[in-house]
C-alpha angles and dihedrals in degrees: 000000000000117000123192123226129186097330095317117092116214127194088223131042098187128002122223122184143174110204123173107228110264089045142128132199130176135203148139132213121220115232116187135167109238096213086048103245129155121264142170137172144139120280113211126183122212130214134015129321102013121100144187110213083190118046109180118054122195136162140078081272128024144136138197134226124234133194133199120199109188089180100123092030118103134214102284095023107135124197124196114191136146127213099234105209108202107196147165075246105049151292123285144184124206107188122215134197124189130184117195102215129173100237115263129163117278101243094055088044100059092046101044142029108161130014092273094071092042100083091059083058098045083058106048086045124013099174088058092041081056102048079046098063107043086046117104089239089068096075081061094073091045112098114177129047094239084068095045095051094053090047086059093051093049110037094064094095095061113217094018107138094192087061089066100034079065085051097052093047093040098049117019098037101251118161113253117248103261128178135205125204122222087221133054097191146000127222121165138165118232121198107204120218113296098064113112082212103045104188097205115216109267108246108254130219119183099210109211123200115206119211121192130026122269144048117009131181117146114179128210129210142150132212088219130072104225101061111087113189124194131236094022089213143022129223126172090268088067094058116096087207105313105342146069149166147236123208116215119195123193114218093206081193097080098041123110117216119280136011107005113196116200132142134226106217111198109193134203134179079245110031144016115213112187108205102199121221139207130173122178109217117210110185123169081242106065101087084058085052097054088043087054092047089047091048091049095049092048092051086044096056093046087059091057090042091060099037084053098052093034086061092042096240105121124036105262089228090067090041085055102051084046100056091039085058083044091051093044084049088050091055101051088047097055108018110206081027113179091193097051088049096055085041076057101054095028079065099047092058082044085060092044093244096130094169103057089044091056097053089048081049082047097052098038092054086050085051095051091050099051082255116155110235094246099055124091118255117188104218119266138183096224128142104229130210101266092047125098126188103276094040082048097062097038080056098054093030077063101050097045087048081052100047104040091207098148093176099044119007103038099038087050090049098044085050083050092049094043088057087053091049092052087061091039107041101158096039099110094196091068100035079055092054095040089052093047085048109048118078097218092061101052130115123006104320132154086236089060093053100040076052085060106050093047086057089052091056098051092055105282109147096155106150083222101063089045096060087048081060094047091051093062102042084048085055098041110018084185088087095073088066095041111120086359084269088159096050092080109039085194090073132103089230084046087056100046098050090048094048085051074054105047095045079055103050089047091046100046114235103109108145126217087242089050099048091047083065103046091050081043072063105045089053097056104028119109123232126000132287126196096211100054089044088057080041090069107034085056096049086063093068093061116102096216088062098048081114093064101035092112092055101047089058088057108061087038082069106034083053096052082045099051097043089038102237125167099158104152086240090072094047098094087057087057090045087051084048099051097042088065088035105242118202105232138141123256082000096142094041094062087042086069107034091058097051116129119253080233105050112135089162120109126267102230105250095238099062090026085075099035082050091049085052103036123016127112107222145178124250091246092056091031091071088039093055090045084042094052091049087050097051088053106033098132097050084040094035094145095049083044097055094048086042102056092081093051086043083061095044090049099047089051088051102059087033094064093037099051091239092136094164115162098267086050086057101042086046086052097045080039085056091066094075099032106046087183090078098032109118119239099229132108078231090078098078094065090051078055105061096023117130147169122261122197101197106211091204105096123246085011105180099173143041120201119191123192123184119220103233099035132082101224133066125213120217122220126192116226115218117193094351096302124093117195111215141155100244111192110208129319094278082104151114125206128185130205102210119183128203095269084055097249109154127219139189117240113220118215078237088073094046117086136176097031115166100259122254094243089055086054089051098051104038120151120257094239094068114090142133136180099250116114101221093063097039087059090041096055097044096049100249106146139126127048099289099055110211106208106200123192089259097059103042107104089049082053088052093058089049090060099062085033100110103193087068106091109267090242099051092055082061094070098047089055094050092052085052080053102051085043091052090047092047084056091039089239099153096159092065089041093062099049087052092055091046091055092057122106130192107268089064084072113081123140117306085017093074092056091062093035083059096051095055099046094058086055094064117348101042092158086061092048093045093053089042082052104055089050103049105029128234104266094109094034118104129238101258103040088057083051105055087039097056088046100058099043085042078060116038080046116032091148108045112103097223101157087198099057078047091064089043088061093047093055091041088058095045095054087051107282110148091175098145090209086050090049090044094056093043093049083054107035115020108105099211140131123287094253090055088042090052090046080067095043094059095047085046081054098052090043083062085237126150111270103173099101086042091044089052089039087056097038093051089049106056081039084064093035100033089219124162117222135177111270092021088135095054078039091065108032084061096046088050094051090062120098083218097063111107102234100223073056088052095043092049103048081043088066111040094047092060084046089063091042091045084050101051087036097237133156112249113233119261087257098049088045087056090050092054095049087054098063117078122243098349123200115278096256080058091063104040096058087050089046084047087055111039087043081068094059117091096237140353123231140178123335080357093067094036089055095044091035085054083036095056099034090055091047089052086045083063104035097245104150122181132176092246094067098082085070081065109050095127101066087054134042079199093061088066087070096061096036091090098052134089111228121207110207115210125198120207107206083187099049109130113178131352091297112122115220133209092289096170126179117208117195149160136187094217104095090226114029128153104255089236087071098056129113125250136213136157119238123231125234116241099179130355105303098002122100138178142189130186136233127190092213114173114217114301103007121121130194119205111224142182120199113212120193103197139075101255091053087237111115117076111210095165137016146177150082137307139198140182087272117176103350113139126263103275112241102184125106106229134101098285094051094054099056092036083066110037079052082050092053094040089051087049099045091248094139102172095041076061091053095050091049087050096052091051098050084055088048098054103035080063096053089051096056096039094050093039119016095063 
């Protein structure tokens, strides 16, 4: 859209424009003249960037082309300018704005420009907030380096939204997603098939209530395998506003009987909530189940009875009555009961009572036949309906034991037995029977044992047979040494001795002849074996073998030392060792090597010192021992004091090996109180500030940090859940990442043992290292906006070279060396700091600094920054330092932009008088900015003249009309400089203006105009306007009104004001009567005058076709006037036209007499004028009068001259 301003017409009126830096746009404005005359002037652009490439304009029609280079400019740079047009028509100011933007869509744009107002977008729409923030454009919101550095460590996993729903909670203070459930827990009681009336399980639903906005998964799982829950996960799709629901469903299938335990653990990115479950399971089964589980227990108590009194070590009186009470429990189990029958005849032989136990054989054999009790049943060897093979043997094991027939019955017996063992080859029962029947097998053969050992290896495990085996090795301790079955434990020979041994040593009943042997064993077997390890460490809890305790602790050890075994199990045989003391080789070595992780007993003093001199120890119980001497130095002064050089050796060791194990940690953070055992490595500083981490995120594999202030991130495995790391400060994000890639914060609640802040705080001088991180952390440089005292200024030195720290926040380092410089007055290292800057140190706010300091001491180098970014970050007074030593170090150097940088220098407070000066020469700008520093030049007491020539030429070219124009002028034209035509010119537009506003001219500018001979009319009517308000003229004053006015009425130039001045001209009397209509042509060009007519009519409403016409006449270029002889109180109704055709109406209304002064003459006129006056003023008879003598004296005039 055009607008017109001040006779030029622009096709703009302002320019606004949104450039990515970098970037360059062209354009051009038209400028044009609506009445088609001929211009011309100078276009200048402010500010930086944007450029002219014409700089004068002319023509009835022109325009002039812009450009705007944003290179230099960043992101959020803003530049305010304006083009300034100085023309023969004017002056004129087009104002530009221009925001450097790194270009992001439109839409994100308008919703959000920095992370606060993220969140809100991330709620109305939560897929564009997404798209958002894994774009590039996102880092540009971000502000501080703590944000950027957890966006790097959540936007690796591009689209996960719970990577920015960490972000969001992190960073902009959004409270985290949390759920709650309806139930707390969930108990039921389940009926399995069987019941008449089945009560079936309720379904279950686990309502969950939501509470906050974002990203939402809760997962469900169970530790059990008969809870199905569905869905297996949540995510905010599945919500019906803010809540939702789990179904659980129950497989009685895979239930056991009773009480069943199992939890439902509901996950969140925020929480965990465990929901715990019992069902109760009834089946028809289960009373077979507890019957089961009582005959099993009673069988398993007679077995214990006879092992007990077979090994004599319980009276077989008591074994008697107890199995007596295990055979009645048996029985009430498992009513009818096979098994408890035979227990009870089995007893009674026991007892030595064979008749009775061969009636009860007797009986039970009727019974399995379906024979009643009082028949007669030859004796069989058959194998009846409810038998199966074992119950059939013990059966017929019974009856030979009962018979004594060692040529029929028995070996009968032991053939049936035998077919039932080859069916049944790991069942040890019947392997037991068949061995005590069989002939070959009696006694303490080597048959019998070689039996045994086969049985064994076919899965026999039966504790009876082992105490058979037992019994013979008790009665011929060789055997343990037959085939060299001990010398490979590996070998199944090898097993089986040492699992006799073992039921021997459990039980008890290990003798010392045994046991010779065994130790006979332990000297001369080859490799180690577990079990017979456990064998002997056993053996030295019998009683019967307290004699031989002390040895058997020592082959124990001699064994663990020969195999090399340090497993933590045997430690408490080295502990047992050392507390007698044992002699042994490499002793204490193994003590320690075998020490639980654990261990918070106490090292006896007298290996602990032998340990300290001689053992060769690993690295891991190296740092526990010296761990342990340290924690106890003042009670073990004199270890401690030995010890200290083998503390430092050993420090240096792991820390040059990377072994930072905890012991390492707590010696090194030990070393700062003591400096004797402080290792001398730049190592040490990591073992320092090395802490655990407990990732909460499961099945983490990974930890990223990533420091705020630095570009790259470290990678740390986690083993077994903890992750071992040097942290530096709290100015840190660490990241949890898991083998899918999933990310995950790292809260400081799930960092532990970091070095205390007051440690920190105090560390000695001696420790340093190279690494940055420590080096700002020491110093104190932290935050975003980085204090460099004179204590750390030397470590901010070293950042700054440090090229890992992000290159803007060495900038800021830098910055705060360079306040610190300026604060001492130290401007020779602050110019070697500014010269080591490089670009990409400037950034934003940063050039701003960069800029203060340079025009400390480098003004050429701020200069040249500031003519290529602009002002619009720098502060006042920096621009102002900086404009004044260029002003300075160049006062004659015509550099149009230094000179707009004056001018706005000056404008933001700057009274430098070499900045004003400059200005005053060099700044390109509009009169009226020219005559702001005119003034200020004024008050400073400085010379204006050349300033005062350069404005008043100027609006002599523009024609422009500024404020103190009048006091302008009088003071060019004081100067015997001024040209007088120039003189003569301004001197006459200006009263035109003032003639046009219709102001008075001021008492100088009235004395200027009465010094110059013969000045243009308008010269002289302002000064008429003004002196016709005075009360009387006197003097010089008169003559020169009474010449003034006599010249205007020469030239017909007739104004209202005139009648105020009748008495310097008899003409003027003439004009006093009449009432005079001004008309003002805003389209008047030149001194030609156009059709101004005025069209008028006394009748209030006439037709305007009626009216009267007349054409005005013009009294100075533009102004026109026309006269009325109106009596008091009569009005005429007018329209002005301005063209040719008298068509088109610029002006209408109405005019009276006004303010024109009571007439006094006699004449006519005056007559009527009042008698109009009375008759206005209700004075009837005074109009009357007035009436009767303008009678009287129109007849006079016709009888005296019309005769």
């Amino acid at each position: 859209m055009e607008q017109t301003m001040n006779g030029l017409v622009f096709s703009v009126n302002e320019l606004n424009l949104m450039l990515a830096p970098g970037q360059v746009v062209d354009g051009y404005i038209e400028v044009r003249q609506p009445l088609g005359q001929a211009f011309e002037g100078v276009v200048r652009a402010s500010g930086v960037g944007m450029e002219c490439s014409e700089a004068r304009i002319g023509s009835r029609t022109g325009m002039f082309p812009w450009r705007f280079d944003a290179a230099g400019f960043e992101d959020g740079d803003v530049v305010d300018g304006s083009f300034r047009l100085i023309t023969d028509h004017g002056e004129y100011s087009i104002p530009y704005h221009v925001l450097v933007s790194a270009p992001v869509s439109e839409s994100m744009s308008e919703q959000i420009m920095d992370k606060d107002g993220f969140p809100a977008m991330a709620e109305d729409d939560w897929d564009a907030a997404l798209a958002f923030y894994y774009s590039r454009a996102f880092t540009d919101i971000l502000r501080t380096d703590a944000d950027r550095a957890l966006y790097a460590g959540l936007s690796r996993d591009r689209g996960s939204s719970r990577n920015m729903e960490s972000f969001l909670v992190q960073a902009c203070g959004k409270a985290p997603v949390t759920f709650e459930t309806e139930i707390s827990g969930i108990e039921t009681e389940i009926f399995g098939p069987g019941y008449q009336a089945r009560v079936r399980h309720p379904a279950y639903e686990i309502g969950i209530l939501r509470s906050g906005w974002g990203y939402t998964k809760i997962t469900a799982e169970t530790d059990c395998d008969y809870l199905t829950l569905v869905p297996a996960s949540l995510t905010a799709e599945d919500f019906e506003g803010n809540a939702a629901s789990i179904r659980v469903r129950i497989d009685d299938t895979r239930l056991h009987a009773g009480w069943n335990y199992a939890r439902i653990i509901l996950r969140s990115p925020e929480q965990t909530r465990i929901i715990p479950v019992r069902i109760r399971y009834r089946r028809r089964s289960d009373h077979a189940v507890r019957r089961n589980r009582a005959r099993d227990r009673a069988v398993a108590g007679l077995l214990r009875c006879y092992e007990e009194t077979a090994a004599g070590r319980t009276d077989r009186e008591v074994c008697f009555a107890k199995a007596r009470h295990l055979i009645s429990s048996l029985r009430s189990a498992e009513p009818g009961s096979i098994l408890a029958d035979l227990y009870q005849i089995h007893l009674q032989l026991a007892m030595d009572r064979s008749r009775a136990a061969a009636e009860g054989l007797d009986l039970l054999r009727k019974r399995l036949a379906g024979v009643p009790a009082s028949e007669v049943m030859e004796m069989n060897y058959q194998q009846y309906k409810y038998e199966d093979d074992e119950l059939y043997c013990y059966r017929q094991y019974l009856t030979a034991l009962c018979y004594k027939d060692g040529h029929i019955i028995t070996p009968r017996v032991a053939r049936l037995v035998r077919e039932r063992l080859r069916r049944n080859e790991g069942n040890w029962r019947i392997a037991w029977m068949y061995m005590e029947l069989a002939p070959e097998y009696s006694g303490h053969s080597g048959a019998r044992w070689e039996f045994m050992r086969r049985q064994y290896e076919r899965g026999s495990r039966g504790s009876v047979m082992y105490l058979e085996a037992w019994e013979m090795i008790a009665a011929n301790p060789s055997l343990i040494f037959e085939k060299d079955s001990y010398r490979s434990p590996r070998k199944q020979n090898g097993t089986y001795l040492f699992q006799i041994l073992h039921y021997a040593v459990r039980w008890g009943i290990m003798t010392p002849g045994v046991m010779e042997q065994v130790l006979y064993m332990v000297d001369t077997s080859r490799g180690f074996s577990p079990m017979l390890a456990g064998i002997l460490i056993k053996a030295m809890d019998i009683p019967a073998l307290s004699p031989m305790k002390e040895e058997i602790l020592r082959r124990i050890c001699s064994l663990l030392i020969r195999e090399d075994i340090t497993d933590p199990a045997y430690f408490s045989c080295f502990a047992r060792a050392e507390e007698i003391p044992l002699k042994l080789p490499h002793l204490h070595e193994f003590y320690m090597n075998s020490m639980p992780a654990d261990f918070t007993g106490e090292i006896p003093p007298r290996a602990l010192s032998e340990i300290t001199d001689q053992a060769i120890l690993g690295y891991e119980r190296k740092g526990f021992l010296y761990r342990y001497i340290y924690e106890r130095k003042e009670r073990l002064e004199g270890l401690y004091m030995r010890t200290k050089p083998k503390i430092r050796a050993f420090l240096e060791e792991q820390i040059a090996g990377g072994r930072i194990t905890d012991n390492v940690v707590f010696l090194c953070r030990a070393s700062l109180e003591d400096p004797e055992i402080r290792p001398s490595t730049e190592g040490l500083v990591p073992a320092l500030f090395t802490c655990l981490v407990r990732p909460a995120l499961p099945d983490a594999e990974s930890l990223t940090v990533i420091y705020d202030h630095f570009r790259k991130e470290e990678t740390w495995p986690v083993r077994s859940g903890l992750c071992r790391l040097p942290l530096y400060g709290d100015e840190v994000r660490l990241f949890a990442s898991d083998r899918r890639g999933s990310r995950a914060v790292v809260g400081r609640d799930q960092i532990t043992e970091q070095l205390p802040e007051e440690i920190i705080e105090n560390l000695p001088a001696g420790i340093s290292t190279t690494d940055p991180r420590f080096v700002m952390l020491r110093a104190g440089i932290r935050g975003e906006e980085p204090r460099v005292t004179a204590l750390s200024e030397d470590a901010a030195s070293a950042l700054a070279s440090a090229r890992d720290i992000h290159a803007a926040y060495r900038g800021k380092i830098l910055f705060s060396v360079l306040a610190l410089y300026e604060e001492q007055g130290r401007r020779y290292e602050m110019e070697k700091v500014l010269r080591a800057m490089d670009d990409s140190m400037l950034q934003g706010s940063s050039r701003s600094s960069f800029l203060h300091f340079c025009s400390v001491c480098r003004p050429e180098e701020a200069l040249r920054l500031l003519k290529r970014c602009g002002t619009g970050a720098v502060a006042e007074e920096t621009l102002w330092r900086i404009c004044q030593s260029a002003a300075q170090a160049y006062p004659d150097r015509r550099d149009p932009i230094l000179g707009e940088f004056c001018h706005e220098a000056f404008r933001s407070g700057s009274r430098s008088e070499k900045v004003l000066r400059y200005a005053s020469r060099f700044f390109v700008g509009l009169s009226a900015e020219l005559e702001e520093i005119r003034r200020a030049m004024d008050r400073e007491g400085m010379d204006t003249r050349d300033l005062t020539e350069r404005i008043c030429e100027q609006i002599h070219f523009t024609g422009q009309i500024i404020d103190g124009e009048e006091a302008l002028l009088v003071r060019y034209a004081s100067d015997d400089r001024a040209r007088p035509d120039t003189v003569r010119e301004l001197l006459e537009r200006y009263c035109g203006s003032l003639f046009i506003r219709e102001t008075d001219p001021g008492d100088a500018l009235c004395g200027l105009i009465e010094k110059i001979p013969d000045p243009a009319p308008v010269c002289r009517i302002v000064w008429l306007r003004k002196a016709a308000r005075e009360e009387e003229l006197t003097g010089s004053r008169r003559e020169t009104a009474a010449a003034y006015i006599r010249g205007l009425l020469d030239q017909e130039l007739i104004f209202p004001f005139y009648r105020h001045l009748t008495d310097l001209d008899s003409r003027i009397e003439a004009f006093a009567r009449e009432t005079l209509l001004s008309y003002h042509d805003p389209e008047a060009a030149g001194n030609d005058p156009r059709n101004i007519v005025v069209h008028y009519s006394l009748r209030e409403n006439a037709d305007r076709g009626t009216f009267a016409s007349r054409r005005m006449k013009q009294m100075y270029p533009g102004y026109y006037v026309a006269s009325f002889l109106l009596f008091c109180g009569e009005k005429i109704n007018y329209f002005i036209t301005d063209d040719p055709r008298e068509e088109h109406v610029t002006e209408q209304g109405t005019l009276g007499q006004g303010s024109q002064p009571e007439t006094v003459s006699v004449d006519r006129f005056g007559l009527i004028d009042r008698m109009s006056r009375s008759l206005q003023q209700g004075d009837c008879a005074a109009a009357i009068d007035h009436l009767r003598r303008c009678y009287m004296t129109d007849y006079m005039i016709r009888e005296l001259f019309d005769r």
